[in-house]
Structure formats: C-alpha cells, structure tokens
C-alpha positions in Angstrom: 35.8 -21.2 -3.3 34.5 -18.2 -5.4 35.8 -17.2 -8.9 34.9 -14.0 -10.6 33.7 -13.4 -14.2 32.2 -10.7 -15.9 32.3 -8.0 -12.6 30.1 -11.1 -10.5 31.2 -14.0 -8.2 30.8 -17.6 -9.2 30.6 -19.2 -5.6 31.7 -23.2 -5.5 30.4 -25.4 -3.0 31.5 -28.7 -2.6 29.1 -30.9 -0.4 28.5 -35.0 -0.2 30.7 -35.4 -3.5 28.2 -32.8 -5.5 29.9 -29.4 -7.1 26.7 -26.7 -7.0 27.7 -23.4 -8.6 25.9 -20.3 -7.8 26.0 -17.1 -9.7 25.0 -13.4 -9.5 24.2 -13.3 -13.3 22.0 -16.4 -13.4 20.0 -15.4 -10.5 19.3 -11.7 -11.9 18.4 -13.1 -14.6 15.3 -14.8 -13.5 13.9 -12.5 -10.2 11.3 -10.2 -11.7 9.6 -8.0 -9.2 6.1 -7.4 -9.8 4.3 -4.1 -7.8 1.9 -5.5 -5.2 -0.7 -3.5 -6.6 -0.4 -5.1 -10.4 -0.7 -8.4 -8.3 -3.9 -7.2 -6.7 -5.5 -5.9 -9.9 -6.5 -7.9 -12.2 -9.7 -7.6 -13.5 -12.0 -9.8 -15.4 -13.6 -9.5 -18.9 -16.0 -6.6 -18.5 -13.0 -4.4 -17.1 -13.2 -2.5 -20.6 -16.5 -2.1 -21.2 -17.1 0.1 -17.6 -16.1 3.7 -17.3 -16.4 6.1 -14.4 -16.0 9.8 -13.8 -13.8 8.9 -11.0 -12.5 5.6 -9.9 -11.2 7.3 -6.3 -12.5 9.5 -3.9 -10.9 11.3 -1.1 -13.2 12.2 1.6 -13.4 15.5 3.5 -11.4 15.6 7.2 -13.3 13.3 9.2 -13.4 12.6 13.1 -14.7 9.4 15.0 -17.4 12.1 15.8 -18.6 12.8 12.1 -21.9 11.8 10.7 -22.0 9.0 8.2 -21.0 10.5 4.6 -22.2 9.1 0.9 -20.2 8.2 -1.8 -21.0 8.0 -5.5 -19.5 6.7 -7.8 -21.0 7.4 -11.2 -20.5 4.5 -13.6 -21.3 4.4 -17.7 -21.5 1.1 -19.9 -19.2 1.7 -23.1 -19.5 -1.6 -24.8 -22.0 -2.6 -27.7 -23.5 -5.6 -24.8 -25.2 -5.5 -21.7 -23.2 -5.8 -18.4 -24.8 -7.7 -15.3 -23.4 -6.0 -12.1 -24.1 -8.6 -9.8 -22.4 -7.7 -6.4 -19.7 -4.5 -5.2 -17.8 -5.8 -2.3 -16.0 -3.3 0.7 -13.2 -4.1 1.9 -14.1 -3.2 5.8 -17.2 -2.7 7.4 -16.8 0.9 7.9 -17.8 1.4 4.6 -21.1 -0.4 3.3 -22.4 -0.4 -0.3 -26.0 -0.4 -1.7 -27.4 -3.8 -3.5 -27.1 -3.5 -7.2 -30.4 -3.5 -7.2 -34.2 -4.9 -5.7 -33.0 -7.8 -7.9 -29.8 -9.1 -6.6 -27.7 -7.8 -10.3 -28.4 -4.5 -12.1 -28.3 -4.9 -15.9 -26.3 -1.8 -17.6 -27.8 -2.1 -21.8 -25.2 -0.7 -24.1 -24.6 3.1 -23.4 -26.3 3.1 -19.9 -25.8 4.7 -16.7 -25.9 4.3 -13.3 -24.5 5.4 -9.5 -22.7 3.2 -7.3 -23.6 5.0 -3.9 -21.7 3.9 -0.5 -21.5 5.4 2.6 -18.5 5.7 4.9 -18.7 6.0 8.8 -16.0 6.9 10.6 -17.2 5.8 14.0 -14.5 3.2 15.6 -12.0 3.6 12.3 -9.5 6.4 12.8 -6.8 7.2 11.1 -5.4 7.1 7.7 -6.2 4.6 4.8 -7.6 3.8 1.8 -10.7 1.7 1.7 -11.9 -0.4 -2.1 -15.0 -1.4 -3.6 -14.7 -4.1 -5.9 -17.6 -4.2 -8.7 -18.4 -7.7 -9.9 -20.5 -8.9 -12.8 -21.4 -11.7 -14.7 -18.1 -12.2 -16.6 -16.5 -13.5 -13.4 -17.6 -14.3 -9.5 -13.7 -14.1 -9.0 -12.2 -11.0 -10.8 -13.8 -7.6 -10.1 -14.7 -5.6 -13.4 -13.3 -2.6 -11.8 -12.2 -1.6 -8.6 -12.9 1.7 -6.8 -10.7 3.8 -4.0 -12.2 6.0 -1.0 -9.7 7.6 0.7 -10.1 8.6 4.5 -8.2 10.5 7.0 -10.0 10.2 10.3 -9.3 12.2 13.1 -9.8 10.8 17.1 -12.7 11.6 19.0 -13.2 14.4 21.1 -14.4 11.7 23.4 -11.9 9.5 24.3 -14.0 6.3 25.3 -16.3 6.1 21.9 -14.9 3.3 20.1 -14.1 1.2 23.1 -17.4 -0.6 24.2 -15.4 -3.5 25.7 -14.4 -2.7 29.4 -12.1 -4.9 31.4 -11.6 -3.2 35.1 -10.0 0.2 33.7 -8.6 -1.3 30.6 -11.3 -0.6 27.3 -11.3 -2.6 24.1 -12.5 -2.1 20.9 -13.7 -5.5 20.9 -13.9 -8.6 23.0 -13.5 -11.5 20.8 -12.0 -12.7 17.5 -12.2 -15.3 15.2 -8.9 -17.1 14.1 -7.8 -19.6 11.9 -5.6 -22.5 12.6 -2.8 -21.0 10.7 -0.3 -18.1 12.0 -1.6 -15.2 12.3 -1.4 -11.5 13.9 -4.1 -10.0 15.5 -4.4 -6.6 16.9 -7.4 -5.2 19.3 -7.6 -1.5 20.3 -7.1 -0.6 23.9 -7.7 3.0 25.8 -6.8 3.6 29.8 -9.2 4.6 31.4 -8.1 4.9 34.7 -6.1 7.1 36.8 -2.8 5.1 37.1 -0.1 3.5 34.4 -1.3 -0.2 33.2 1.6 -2.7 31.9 -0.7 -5.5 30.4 0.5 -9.3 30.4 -1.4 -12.1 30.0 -2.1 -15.6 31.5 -2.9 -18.2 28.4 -2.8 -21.4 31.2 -6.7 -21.9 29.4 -5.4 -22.1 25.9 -4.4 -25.4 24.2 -1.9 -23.2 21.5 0.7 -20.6 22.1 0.1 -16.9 22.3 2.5 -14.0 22.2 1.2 -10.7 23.9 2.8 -7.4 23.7 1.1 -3.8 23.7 2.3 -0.8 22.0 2.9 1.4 24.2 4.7 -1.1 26.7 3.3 1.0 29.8 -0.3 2.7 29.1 -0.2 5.9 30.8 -3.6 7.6 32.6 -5.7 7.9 29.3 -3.3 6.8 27.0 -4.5 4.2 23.3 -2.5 1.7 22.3 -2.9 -1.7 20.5 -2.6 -5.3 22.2 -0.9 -7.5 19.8 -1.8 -11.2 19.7 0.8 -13.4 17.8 -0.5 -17.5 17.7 -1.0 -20.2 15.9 -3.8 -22.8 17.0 -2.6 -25.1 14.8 -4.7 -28.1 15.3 -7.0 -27.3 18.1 -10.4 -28.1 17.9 -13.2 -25.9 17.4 -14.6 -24.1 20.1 -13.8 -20.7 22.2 -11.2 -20.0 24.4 -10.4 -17.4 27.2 -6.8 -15.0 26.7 -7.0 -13.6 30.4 -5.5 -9.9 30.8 -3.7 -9.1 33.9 -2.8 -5.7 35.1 -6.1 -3.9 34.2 -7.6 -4.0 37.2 -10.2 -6.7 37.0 -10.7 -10.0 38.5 -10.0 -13.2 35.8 -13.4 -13.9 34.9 -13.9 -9.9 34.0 -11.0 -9.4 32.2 -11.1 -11.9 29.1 -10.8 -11.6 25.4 -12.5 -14.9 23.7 -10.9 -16.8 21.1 -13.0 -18.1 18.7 -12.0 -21.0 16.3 -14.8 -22.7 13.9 
C-alpha cells in the first residue's frame, strides 16, 4: 500500500507480521554522491608544502611510431621544513619515471627546487587517455603528496603488426599471458588479423578448472581488421599454477594457439 505526503510516496510492506515503511524523503536525505575523482585524491600531509608550474601535461600528437618523448615536471618546496620525496609512481608502463635520486628519496630544504622528469612511449599504447604520477614522500607510504596528469592522444601505426608480437596462426596478440586474481575480473588482450580471410574467434576452456566468458569486439574480424578479445572469469578457488584458454578459428593447431592464464 503507498500513501503520499509532502509531493513523495510512503510505500507499506507488510511481510512475516513486520510493517517496513519506505520513503522518498528519508532516503534523499542520506545518499550523497561524491565525484570519483574527490574519491581518488586525497593527499597526505606534505600536499601543501609542494607547488609546481604545472600539475598536467598534454603531449604533442603522437603515433605508435613516435620516438619516446620527456616530461618534466618542475616542482618547488614552499614550506619552512624539508620534504623527503621518496618514490613517484606511473600508473602504466608506458610511462616510466626517474628515481628521486642515486639515494632512493631526494630531500627538497625549505625553498628548494627540483624536476620530476618522465618519459612517455607510445609504442603498443594507442589511443586516448590520461596517464598519473603519483609523488610520495615521507609524510605517508600511502597518500601521494601530489599527483601529476600527462595527457596522450596516440595515433595507430603506419604498420599494422607493431604492437602485436604474439602470433597465433593468422590471429596476432598484444600479449600471450595474464596474470589473474581469484576474484571476478575483466580482462582484455589486443588482437589484429592478419590474414587474408574473416576470423570469428571462440574458444575451447575444456583445460581450465573455472569458467571463462569469450567474446571479441568486432564479432567477425575482417582481413586486417583490430579488435579486443574479452575474457570474463572468476578462478575462484583454483590453485596456483598456469592454465591454457585455447583459441579456435585463427588458423592454428591447439598447442599454437593459446593464451596462458597465470594465477600465483
């Protein structure tokens, strides 16, 4: 039964002799939503005391064929104390920081400046995204002191097979194994065609001891097409220890045409 007040339902349920109300107003009340990004920011206590000319970067148009470029960020100490950087962390592999310094930790005295140099290689990574540095120092091993954005729009090779050093008959990957966890979880590896006739790419898990779902995006992979092959599992409890995902309709015999899960 539902009553209204105020412009908003009241819904009553009766179940096992129990009377729960539910209403609009209550339930507004309490749901705040928070920005993902003010989720993912916070910052420890050293956050005020570092300033930088720049905290993001966009780069210039890029193509898988591109030469590595630098980035630098330039960074200034603004407190009255001296500020141990001890560690900057990427967030992927296609960009890769400098150590702090010779040292393991750079020490920044009161007024003091310094570079944060990266370099970003577009090699294997196109497309468009955003990539972050995270600066750590001795306030916190947790909390990053300041975070820092390099923007990248990556254009495709001119050659259509760098990036795909995995071949399975026709079929190239951009890798031929990954390491899961025993929880649910997506994974996606990079396919091209490299043959002269349409592939539609199943897969035969009879070798796996957890459930996989395959699908590829495109469904059919034209002559010279690149899509994605899309892994959905969950090894749950399996042991430890790596397992076969055989591909069929690439062109390969079984034993040629595996990708290898790997569970530690």
């Amino acid at each position: 039964m539902a009553l209204q007040e105020g412009g908003c339902k009241i819904l009553i349920v009766r179940k096992f002799g129990l009377v729960m109300l539910f209403s609009c107003v209550a339930l507004s009340a309490q749901i705040r939503i928070v920005p993902r990004e003010k989720l993912e920011l916070q910052l420890s206590g050293d956050a005020a005391a570092l300033s930088f000319d720049s905290r993001e970067v966009t780069l210039p148009e890029l193509s898988e064929d591109s030469q590595p470029v630098s980035v630098v960020f330039a960074m200034r100490n603004e407190s009255s104390r001296t500020v141990y950087v001890t560690r900057v962390a990427s967030s992927c592999s296609c960009l890769s920081v400098e150590a702090p310094s010779d040292a393991g930790f750079l020490k920044l005295g009161p007024g003091e400046s310094t570079e944060i140099r990266a370099v970003y290689d577009p090699k294997g990574h196109p497309g468009k995204f955003s990539r972050r540095l995270s600066v750590y120092t001795a306030a916190s091993e947790d909390l990053p002191a300041a975070v820092l954005t390099v923007n990248a729009d990556v254009a495709w090779s001119s050659n259509p097979e760098v990036g795909y050093p995995v071949r399975c008959g026709h079929l190239l990957l951009s890798r031929s194994s990954v390491e899961i966890s025993r929880s649910s979880e997506t994974v996606v590896i990079r396919c091209y065609n490299a043959s002269g006739k349409p592939m539609k790419l199943s897969c035969d898990t009879a070798f796996l001891p957890f459930p996989v779902k395959m699908s590829c995006n495109p469904k059919v992979l034209q002559p010279g097409d690149k899509g994605r092959i899309v892994l959905e599992l969950d090894a749950g409890s399996a042991a430890a220890g790596e397992y076969p995902l055989i591909l069929k309709g690439c062109g390969a015999r079984p034993g040629e045409s595996g990708i290898i899960l790997k569970i530690k």
